[in-house]
N, C-alpha and C positions, 0 to 999 in steps of 0.2 A: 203735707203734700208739697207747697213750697218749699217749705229745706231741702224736703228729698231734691227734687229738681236741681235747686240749686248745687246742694252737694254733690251731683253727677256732674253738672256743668265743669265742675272744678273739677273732677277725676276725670273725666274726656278732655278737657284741654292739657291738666297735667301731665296726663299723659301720650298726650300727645307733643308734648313740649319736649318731654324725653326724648320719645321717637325722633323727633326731629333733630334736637341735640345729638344723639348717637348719627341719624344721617350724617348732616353738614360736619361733624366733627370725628367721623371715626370713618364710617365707610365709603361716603365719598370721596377724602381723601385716598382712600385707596386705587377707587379708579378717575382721580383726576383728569391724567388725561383723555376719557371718556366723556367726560362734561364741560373739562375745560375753564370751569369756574377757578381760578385760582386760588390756590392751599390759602394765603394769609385772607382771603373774602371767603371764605368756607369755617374755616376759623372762628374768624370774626362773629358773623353770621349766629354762630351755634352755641356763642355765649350767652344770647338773647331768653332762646328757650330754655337755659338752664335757671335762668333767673327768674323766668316767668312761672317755673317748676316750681320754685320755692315760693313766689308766691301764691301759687294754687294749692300746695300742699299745705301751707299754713292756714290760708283761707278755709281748708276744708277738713283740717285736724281740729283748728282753733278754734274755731266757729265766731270769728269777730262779729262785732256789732257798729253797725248795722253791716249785714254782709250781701247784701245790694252793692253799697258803695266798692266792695273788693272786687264784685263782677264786674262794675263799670272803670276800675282800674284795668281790669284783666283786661279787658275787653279794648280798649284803648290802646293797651301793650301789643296786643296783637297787631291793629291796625296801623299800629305806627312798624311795628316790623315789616307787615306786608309792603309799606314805603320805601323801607331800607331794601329790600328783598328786590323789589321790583326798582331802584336808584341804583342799586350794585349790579344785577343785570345789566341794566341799559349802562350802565360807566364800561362794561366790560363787556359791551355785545358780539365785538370781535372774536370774541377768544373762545363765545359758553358753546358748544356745539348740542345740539338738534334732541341728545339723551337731556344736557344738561338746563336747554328750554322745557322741557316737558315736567322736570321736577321743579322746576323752579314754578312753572305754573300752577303744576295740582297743589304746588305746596300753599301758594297764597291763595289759590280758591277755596283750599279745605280751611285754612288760618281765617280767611276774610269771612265764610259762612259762619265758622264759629263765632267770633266776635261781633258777627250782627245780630245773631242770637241769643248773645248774651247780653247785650246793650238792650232787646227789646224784652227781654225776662227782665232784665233789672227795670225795666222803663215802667214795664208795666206791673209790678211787685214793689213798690218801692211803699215802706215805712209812712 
């Protein structure tokens, strides 16, 4: 029943890592100037979750050991993005308009809920 668990954790964040990657790097560029967030910080931004992908998917193909410890990495990755996320807003508050606050928030509250979730399965699962 904990693997199962686990193993979701890593397919909801991976995938959601996608999701987010595709956002910041394909369709919001598209209507930048609707959010205002600027192309090279949208860019930037979506590199994150492409790499947070990779390690979700390998966590969850590979099944490492102890794989507590890869959710407490995941999980840390996240919360240091929602950092970045919310440092590149405020560097840039001038510019993000009112569409481009709204995603930037659901994104780090949906990123920030996941990652405390997964810190407290690990916390409380742990080897």
């Amino acid at each position: 029943m904990q693997e199962k668990i686990i193993q979701r954790l890593f397919l909801i964040d991976g995938l959601g890592a996608l999701v987010s990657a595709i956002m910041l790097g394909v369709v919001l560029p598209l209507v930048q100037p609707l959010v205002g967030i600027p192309l090279y910080t949208l860019y930037l931004l979506a590199v994150f979750p492409i790499l947070f992908a990779i390690i979700d998917f390998y966590a969850l193909f590979k099944k490492p050991s102890p794989i507590q410890q890869y959710l407490k990495i995941i999980a840390a990755c996240n919360i240091t993005y929602c950092f970045l996320s919310v440092a590149m807003a405020y560097y840039h508050r001038s510019q993000i308009t009112v569409l481009g606050w709204i995603y930037l928030i659901i994104e780090v509250i949906i990123v920030g809920t996941l990652a405390l979730i997964e810190l407290n399965y690990a916390k409380k699962h742990q080897n």
